[in-house]
mmCIF file as gemmi writes it, N, C-alpha and C atoms, coordinates in Angstrom:
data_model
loop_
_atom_site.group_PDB
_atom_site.id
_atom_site.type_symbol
_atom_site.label_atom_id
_atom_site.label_alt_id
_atom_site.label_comp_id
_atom_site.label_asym_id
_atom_site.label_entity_id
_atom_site.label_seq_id
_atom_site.pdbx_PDB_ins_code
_atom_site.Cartn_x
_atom_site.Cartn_y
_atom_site.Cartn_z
_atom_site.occupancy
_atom_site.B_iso_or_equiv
_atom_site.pdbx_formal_charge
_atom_site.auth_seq_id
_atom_site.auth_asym_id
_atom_site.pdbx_PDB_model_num
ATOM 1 N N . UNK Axp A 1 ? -2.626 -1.956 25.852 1 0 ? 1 A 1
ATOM 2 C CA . UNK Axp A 1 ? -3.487 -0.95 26.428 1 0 ? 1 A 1
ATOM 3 C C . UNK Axp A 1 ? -3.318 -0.985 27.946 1 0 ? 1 A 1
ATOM 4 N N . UNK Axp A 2 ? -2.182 -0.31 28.343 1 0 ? 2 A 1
ATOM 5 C CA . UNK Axp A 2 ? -2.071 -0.48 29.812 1 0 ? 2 A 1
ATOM 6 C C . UNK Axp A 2 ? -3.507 0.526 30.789 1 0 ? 2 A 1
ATOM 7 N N . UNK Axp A 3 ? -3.827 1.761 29.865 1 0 ? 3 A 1
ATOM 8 C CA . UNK Axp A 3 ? -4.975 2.267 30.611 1 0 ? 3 A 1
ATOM 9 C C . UNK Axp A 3 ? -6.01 1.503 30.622 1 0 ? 3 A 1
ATOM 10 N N . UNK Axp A 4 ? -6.525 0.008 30.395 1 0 ? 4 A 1
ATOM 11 C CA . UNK Axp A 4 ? -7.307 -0.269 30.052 1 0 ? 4 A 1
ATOM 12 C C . UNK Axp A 4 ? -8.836 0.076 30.757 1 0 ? 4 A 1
ATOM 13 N N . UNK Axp A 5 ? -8.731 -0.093 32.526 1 0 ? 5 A 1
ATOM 14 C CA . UNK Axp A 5 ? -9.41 0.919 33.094 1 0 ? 5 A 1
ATOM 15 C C . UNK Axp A 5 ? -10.135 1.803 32.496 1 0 ? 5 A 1
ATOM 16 N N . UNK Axp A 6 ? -9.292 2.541 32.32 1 0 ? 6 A 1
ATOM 17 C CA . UNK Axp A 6 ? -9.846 4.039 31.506 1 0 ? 6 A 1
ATOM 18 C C . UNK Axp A 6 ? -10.804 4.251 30.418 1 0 ? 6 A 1
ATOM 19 N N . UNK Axp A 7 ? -10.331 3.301 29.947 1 0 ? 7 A 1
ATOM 20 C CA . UNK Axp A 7 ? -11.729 3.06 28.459 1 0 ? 7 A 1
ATOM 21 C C . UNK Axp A 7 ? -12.84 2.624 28.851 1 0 ? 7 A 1
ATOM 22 N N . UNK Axp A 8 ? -14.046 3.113 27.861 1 0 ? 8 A 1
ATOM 23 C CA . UNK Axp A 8 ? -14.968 2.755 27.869 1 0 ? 8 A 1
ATOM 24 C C . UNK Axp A 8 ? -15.286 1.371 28.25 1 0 ? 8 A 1
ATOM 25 N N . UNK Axp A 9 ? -16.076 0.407 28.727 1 0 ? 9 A 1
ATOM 26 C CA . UNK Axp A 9 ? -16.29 -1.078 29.142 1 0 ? 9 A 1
ATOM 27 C C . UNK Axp A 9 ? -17.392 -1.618 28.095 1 0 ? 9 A 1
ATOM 28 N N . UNK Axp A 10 ? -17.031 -1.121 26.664 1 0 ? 10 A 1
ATOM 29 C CA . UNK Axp A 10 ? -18.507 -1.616 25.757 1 0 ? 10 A 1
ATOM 30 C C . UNK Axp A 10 ? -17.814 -2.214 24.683 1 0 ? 10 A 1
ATOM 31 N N . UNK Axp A 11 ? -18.611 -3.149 24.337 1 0 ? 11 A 1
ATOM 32 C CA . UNK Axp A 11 ? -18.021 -4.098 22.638 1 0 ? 11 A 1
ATOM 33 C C . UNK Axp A 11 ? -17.377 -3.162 22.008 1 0 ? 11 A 1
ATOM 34 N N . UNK Axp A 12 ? -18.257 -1.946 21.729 1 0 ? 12 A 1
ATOM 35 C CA . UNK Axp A 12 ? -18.936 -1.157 20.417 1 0 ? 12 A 1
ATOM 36 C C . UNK Axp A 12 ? -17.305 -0.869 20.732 1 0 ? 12 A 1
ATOM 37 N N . UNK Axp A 13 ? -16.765 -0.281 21.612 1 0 ? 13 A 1
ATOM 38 C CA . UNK Axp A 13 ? -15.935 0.906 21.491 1 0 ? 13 A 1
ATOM 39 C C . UNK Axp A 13 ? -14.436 0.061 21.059 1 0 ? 13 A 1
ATOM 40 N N . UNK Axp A 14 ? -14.27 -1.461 21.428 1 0 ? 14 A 1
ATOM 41 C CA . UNK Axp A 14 ? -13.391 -2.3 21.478 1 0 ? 14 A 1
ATOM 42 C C . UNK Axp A 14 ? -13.397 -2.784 19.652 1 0 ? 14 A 1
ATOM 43 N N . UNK Axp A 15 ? -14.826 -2.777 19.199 1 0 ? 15 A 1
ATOM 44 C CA . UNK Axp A 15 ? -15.017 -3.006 17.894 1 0 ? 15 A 1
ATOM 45 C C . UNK Axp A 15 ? -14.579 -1.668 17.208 1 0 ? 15 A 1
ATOM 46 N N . UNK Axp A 16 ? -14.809 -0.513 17.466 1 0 ? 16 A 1
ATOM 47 C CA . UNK Axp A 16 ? -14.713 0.403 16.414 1 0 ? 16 A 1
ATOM 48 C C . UNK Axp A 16 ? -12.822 0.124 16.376 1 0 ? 16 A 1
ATOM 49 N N . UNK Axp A 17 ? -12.225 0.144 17.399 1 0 ? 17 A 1
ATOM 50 C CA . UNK Axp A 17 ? -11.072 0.726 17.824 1 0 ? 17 A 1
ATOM 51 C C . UNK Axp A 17 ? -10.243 -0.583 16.66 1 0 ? 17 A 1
ATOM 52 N N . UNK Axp A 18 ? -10.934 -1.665 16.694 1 0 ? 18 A 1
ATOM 53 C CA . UNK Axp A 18 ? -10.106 -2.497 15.869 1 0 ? 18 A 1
ATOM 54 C C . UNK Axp A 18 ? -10.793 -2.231 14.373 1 0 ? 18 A 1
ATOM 55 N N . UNK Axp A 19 ? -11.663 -1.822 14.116 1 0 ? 19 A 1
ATOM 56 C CA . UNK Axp A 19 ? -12.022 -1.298 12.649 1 0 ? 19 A 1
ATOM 57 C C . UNK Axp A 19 ? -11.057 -0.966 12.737 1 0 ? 19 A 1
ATOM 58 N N . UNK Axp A 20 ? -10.819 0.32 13.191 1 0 ? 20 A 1
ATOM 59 C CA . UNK Axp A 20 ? -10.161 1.451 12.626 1 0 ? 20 A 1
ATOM 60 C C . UNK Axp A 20 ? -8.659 1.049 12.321 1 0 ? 20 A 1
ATOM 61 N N . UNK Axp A 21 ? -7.906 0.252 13.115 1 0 ? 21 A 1
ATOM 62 C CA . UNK Axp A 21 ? -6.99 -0.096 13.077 1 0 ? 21 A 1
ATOM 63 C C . UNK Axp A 21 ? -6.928 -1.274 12.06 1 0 ? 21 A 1
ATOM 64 N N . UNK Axp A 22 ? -7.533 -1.957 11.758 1 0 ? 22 A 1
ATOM 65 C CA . UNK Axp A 22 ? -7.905 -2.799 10.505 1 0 ? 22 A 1
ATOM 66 C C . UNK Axp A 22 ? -7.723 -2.011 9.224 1 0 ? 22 A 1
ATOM 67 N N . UNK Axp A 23 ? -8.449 -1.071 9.05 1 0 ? 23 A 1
ATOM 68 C CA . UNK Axp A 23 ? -8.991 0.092 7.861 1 0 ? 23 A 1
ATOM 69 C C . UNK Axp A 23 ? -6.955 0.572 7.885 1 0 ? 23 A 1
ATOM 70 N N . UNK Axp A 24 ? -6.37 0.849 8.741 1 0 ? 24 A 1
ATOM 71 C CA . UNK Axp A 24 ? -5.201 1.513 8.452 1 0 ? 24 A 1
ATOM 72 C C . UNK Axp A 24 ? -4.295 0.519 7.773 1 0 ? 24 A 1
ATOM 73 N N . UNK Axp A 25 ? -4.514 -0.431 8.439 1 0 ? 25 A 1
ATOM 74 C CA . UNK Axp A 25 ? -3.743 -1.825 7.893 1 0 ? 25 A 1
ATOM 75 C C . UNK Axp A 25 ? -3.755 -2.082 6.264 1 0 ? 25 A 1
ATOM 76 N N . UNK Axp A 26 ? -5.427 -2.178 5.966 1 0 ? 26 A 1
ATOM 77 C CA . UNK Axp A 26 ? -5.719 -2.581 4.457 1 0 ? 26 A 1
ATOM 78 C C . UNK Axp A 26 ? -5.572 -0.921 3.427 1 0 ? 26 A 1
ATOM 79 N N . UNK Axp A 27 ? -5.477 -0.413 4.051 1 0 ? 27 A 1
ATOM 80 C CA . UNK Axp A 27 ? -5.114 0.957 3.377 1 0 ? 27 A 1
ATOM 81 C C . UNK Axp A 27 ? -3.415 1.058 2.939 1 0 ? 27 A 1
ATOM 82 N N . UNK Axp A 28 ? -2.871 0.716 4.171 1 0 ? 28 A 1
ATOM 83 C CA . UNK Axp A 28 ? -1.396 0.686 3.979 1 0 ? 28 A 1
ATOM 84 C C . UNK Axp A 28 ? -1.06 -0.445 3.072 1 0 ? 28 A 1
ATOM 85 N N . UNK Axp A 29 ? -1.698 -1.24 3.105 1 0 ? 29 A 1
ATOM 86 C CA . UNK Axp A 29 ? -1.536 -2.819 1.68 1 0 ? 29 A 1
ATOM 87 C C . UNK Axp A 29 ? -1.751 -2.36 0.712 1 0 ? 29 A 1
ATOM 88 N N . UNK Axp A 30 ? -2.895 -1.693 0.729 1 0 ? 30 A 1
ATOM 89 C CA . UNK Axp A 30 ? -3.867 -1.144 -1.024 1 0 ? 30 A 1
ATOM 90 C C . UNK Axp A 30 ? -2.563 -0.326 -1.136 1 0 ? 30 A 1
ATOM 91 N N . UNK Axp A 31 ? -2.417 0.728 -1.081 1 0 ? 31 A 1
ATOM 92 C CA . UNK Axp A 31 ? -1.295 1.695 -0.995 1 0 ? 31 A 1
ATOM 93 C C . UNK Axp A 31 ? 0.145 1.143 -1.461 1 0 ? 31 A 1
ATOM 94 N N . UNK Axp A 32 ? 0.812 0.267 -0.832 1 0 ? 32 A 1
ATOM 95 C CA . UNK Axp A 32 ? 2.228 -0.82 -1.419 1 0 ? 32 A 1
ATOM 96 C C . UNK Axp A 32 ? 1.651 -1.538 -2.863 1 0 ? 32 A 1
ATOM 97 N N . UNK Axp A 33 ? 0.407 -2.163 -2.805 1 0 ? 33 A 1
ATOM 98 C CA . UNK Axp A 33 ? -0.08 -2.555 -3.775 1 0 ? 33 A 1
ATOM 99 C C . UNK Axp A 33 ? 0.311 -1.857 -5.249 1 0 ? 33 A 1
ATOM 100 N N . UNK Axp A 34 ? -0.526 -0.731 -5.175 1 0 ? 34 A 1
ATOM 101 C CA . UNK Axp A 34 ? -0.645 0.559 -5.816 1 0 ? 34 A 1
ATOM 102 C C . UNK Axp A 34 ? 0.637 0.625 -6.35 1 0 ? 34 A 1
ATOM 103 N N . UNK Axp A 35 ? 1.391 1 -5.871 1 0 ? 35 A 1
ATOM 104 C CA . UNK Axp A 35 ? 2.688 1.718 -6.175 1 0 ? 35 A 1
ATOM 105 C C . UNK Axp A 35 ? 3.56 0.529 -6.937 1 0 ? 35 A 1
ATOM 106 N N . UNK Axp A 36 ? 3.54 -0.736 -6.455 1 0 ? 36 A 1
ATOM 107 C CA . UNK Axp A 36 ? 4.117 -1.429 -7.421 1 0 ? 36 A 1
ATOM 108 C C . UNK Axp A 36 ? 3.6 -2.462 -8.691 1 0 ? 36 A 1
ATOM 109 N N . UNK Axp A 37 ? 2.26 -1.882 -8.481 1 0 ? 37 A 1
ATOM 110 C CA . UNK Axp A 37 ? 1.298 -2.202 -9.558 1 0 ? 37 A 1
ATOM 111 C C . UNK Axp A 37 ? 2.334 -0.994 -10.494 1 0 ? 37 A 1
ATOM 112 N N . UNK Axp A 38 ? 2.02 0.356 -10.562 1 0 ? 38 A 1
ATOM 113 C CA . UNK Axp A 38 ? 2.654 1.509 -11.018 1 0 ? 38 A 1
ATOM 114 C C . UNK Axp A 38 ? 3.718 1.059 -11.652 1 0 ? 38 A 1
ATOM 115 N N . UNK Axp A 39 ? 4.411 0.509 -10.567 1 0 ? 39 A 1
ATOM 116 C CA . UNK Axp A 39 ? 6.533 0.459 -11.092 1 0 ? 39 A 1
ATOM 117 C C . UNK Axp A 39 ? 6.485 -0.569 -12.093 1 0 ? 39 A 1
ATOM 118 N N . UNK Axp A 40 ? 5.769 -1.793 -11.642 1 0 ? 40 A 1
ATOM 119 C CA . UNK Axp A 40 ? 6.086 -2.723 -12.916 1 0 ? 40 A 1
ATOM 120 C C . UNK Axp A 40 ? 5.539 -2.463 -14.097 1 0 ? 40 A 1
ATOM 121 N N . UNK Axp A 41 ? 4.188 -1.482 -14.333 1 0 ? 41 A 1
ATOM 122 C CA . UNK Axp A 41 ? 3.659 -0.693 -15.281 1 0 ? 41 A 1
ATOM 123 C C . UNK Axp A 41 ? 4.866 0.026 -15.81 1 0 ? 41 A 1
ATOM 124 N N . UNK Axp A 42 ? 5.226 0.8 -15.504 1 0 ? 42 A 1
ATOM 125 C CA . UNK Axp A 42 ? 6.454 2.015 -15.517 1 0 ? 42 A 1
ATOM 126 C C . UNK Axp A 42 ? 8.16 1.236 -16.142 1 0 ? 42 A 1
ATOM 127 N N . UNK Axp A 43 ? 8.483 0.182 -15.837 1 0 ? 43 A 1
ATOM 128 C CA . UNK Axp A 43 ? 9.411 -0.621 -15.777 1 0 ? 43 A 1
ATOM 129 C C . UNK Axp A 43 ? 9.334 -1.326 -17.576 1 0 ? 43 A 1
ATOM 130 N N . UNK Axp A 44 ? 7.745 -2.148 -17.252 1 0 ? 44 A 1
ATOM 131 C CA . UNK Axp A 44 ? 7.456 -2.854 -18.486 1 0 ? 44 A 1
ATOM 132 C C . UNK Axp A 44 ? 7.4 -1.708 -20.194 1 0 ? 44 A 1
ATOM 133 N N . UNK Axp A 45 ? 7.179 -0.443 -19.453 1 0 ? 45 A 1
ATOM 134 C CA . UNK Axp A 45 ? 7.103 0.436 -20.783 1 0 ? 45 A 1
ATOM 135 C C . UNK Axp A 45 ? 8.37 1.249 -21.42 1 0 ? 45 A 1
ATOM 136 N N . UNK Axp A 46 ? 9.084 1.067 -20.118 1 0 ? 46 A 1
ATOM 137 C CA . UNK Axp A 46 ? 10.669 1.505 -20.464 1 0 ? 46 A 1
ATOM 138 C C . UNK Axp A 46 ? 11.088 0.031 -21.439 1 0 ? 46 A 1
ATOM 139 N N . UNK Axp A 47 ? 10.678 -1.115 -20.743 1 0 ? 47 A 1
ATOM 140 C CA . UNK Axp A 47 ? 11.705 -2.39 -21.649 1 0 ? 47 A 1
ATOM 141 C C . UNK Axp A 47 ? 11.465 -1.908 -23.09 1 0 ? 47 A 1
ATOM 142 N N . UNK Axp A 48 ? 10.139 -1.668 -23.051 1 0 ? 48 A 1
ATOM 143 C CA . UNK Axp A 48 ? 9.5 -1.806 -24.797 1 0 ? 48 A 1
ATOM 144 C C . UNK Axp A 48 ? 9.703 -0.517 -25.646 1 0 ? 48 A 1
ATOM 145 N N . UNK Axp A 49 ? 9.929 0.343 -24.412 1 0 ? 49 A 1
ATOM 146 C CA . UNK Axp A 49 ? 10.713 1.531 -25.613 1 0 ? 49 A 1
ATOM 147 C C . UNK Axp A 49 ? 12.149 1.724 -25.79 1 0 ? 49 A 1
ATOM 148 N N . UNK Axp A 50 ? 12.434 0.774 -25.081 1 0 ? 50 A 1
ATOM 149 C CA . UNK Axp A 50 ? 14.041 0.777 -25.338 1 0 ? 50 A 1
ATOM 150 C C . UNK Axp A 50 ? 14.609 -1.045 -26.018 1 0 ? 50 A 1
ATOM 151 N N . UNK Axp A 51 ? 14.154 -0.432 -26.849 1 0 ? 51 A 1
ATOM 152 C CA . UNK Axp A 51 ? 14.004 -1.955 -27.972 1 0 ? 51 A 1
ATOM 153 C C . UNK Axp A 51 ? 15.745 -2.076 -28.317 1 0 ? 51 A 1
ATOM 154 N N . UNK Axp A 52 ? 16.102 -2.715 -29.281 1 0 ? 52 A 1
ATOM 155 C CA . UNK Axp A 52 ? 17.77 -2.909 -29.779 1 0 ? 52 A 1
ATOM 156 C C . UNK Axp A 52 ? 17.945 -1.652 -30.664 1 0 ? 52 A 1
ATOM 157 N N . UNK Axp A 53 ? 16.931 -0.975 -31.088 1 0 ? 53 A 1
ATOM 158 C CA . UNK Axp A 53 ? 17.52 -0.148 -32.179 1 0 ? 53 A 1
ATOM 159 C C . UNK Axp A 53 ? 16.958 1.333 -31.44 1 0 ? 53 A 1
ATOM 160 N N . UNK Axp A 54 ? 16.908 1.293 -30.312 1 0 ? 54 A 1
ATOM 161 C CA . UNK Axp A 54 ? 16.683 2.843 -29.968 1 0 ? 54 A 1
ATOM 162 C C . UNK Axp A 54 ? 17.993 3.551 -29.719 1 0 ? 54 A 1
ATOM 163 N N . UNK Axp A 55 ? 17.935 4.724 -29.608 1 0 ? 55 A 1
ATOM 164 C CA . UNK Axp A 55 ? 18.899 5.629 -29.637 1 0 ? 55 A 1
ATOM 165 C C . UNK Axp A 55 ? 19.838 5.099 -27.706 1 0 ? 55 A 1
ATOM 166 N N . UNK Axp A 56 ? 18.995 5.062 -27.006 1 0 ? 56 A 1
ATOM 167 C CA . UNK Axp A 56 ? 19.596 4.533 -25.981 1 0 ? 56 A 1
ATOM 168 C C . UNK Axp A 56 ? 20.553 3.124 -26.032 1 0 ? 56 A 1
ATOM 169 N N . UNK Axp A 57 ? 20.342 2.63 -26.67 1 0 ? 57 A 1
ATOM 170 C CA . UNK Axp A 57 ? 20.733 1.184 -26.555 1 0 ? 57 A 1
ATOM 171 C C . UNK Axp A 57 ? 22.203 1.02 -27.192 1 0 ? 57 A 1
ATOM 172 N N . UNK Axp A 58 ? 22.031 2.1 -28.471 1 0 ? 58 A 1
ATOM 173 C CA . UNK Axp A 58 ? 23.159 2.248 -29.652 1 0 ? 58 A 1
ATOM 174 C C . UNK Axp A 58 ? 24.317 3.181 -28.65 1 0 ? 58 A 1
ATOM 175 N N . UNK Axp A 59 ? 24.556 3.672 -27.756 1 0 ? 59 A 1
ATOM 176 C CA . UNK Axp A 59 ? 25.77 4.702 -26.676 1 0 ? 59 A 1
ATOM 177 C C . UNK Axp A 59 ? 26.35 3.76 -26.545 1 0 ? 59 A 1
């Protein structure tokens, strides 16, 4: 924060500013989370439908 000057001179505003930047952080985790919660969901249901005797397996 090179303006630092410039900003407000209060906790509050030094606290929100790292919420917020916190909140983007654990959002962007939940979010990676998410998605490969999904894939290994997505992954594990392909293994099991593509057993030895499915039509895929027999090419």
């Amino acid at each position: 924060m090179a303006e630092d000057d410039l900003l407000p001179d209060r906790e509050v505003f030094r606290i929100a500013v790292a919420g917020l930047l916190g909140f983007l952080l654990m959002e962007s985790i939940a979010r990676v989370l998410t998605l490969v919660r999904f894939y290994r969901r997505d992954e594990a249901t392909m293994a099991t439908t593509e057993g030895p005797d499915s039509p895929a397996r027999r090419r």
